[in-house]
N, C-alpha and C positions, 0 to 999 in steps of 0.2 A: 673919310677920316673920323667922324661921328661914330661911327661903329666901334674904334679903339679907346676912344676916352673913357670906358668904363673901367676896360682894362688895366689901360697907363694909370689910374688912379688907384686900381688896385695892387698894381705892380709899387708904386710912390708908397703909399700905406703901406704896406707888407716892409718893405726894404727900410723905412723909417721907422717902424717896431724894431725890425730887425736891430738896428743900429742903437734904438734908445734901449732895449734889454740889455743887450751887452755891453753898452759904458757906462751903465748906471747903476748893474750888477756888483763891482767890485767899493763900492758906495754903501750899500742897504744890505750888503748882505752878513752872518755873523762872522765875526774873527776870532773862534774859540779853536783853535788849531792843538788837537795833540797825535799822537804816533798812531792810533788806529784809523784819525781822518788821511794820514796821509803815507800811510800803508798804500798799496795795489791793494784793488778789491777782485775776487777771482768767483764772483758766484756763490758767496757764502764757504768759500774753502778758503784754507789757508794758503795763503801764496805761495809760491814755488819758486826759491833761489832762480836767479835766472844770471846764465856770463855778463861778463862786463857789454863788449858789444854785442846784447841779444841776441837770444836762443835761436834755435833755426826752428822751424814753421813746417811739419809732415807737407809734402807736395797731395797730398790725400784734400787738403783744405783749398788750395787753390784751383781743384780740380773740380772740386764741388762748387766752387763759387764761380767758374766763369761757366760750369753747366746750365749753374740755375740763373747766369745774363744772358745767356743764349736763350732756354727756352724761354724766358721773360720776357724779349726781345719778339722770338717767334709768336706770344701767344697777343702782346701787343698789336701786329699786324691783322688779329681778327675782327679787331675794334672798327677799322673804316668801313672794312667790310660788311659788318653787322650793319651802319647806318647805313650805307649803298648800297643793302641789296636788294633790292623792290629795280632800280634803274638796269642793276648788271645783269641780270637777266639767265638765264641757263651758261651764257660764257663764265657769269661770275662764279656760279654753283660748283662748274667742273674743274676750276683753279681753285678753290678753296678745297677743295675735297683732295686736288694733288698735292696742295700745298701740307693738309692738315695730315695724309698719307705720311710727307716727306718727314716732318714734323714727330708720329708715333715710328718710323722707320729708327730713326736718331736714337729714338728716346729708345726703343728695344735692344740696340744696337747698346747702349750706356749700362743698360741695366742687365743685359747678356756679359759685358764684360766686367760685370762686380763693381761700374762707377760710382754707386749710387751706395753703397754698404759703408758703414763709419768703423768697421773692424778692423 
């Protein structure tokens, strides 16, 4: 249990920053409110009329986003890997190599089908 307490206290700390910035933000911070603070901001562009209940979203956008949690995902699982691999030995080499195969298979596969273009 020794092992954790460094943790748990950095977990404690973190989570009580967390908590004292944002109750104590709406306190300290300025109250000079006019129509450009509270404008949408779009990137330095002019905002874009948008419908009452919200514009609809190109599926182009969320196609790119659960791409890039997938390979995120995939490239996350190299990480044990890299520490263990002194122990795994040639078994580990030849699953990393099918894994990291399957991994560019995908990825050609996405970009053969124009997933990856914002046009």
């Amino acid at each position: 249990m020794q092992l954790y307490v460094p943790i748990l206290v950095l977990a404690v700390l973190a989570a009580g920053f967390a908590v004292f910035s944002v109750s104590i933000a709406p306190f300290t911070g300025p109250k000079r409110w006019n129509r450009a603070k509270l404008d949408a901001y779009e990137c330095g562009i002019e905002p874009t009329p948008q419908p009452v209940g919200g514009g609809r979203f190109p599926l182009k956008y969320m196609i790119t986003a659960m791409l890039f949690i997938v390979f995120d995902i995939e490239i996350i699982f190299l990480y044990p890997w890299a520490v263990a691999f002194d122990k795994l030995g040639l078994f580990g080499l030849v699953e990393m190599v099918l894994f990291i195969v399957t991994v560019l298979v995908a990825y050609a596969y996405v970009w053969r089908r124009r997933g990856l273009d914002w046009d």
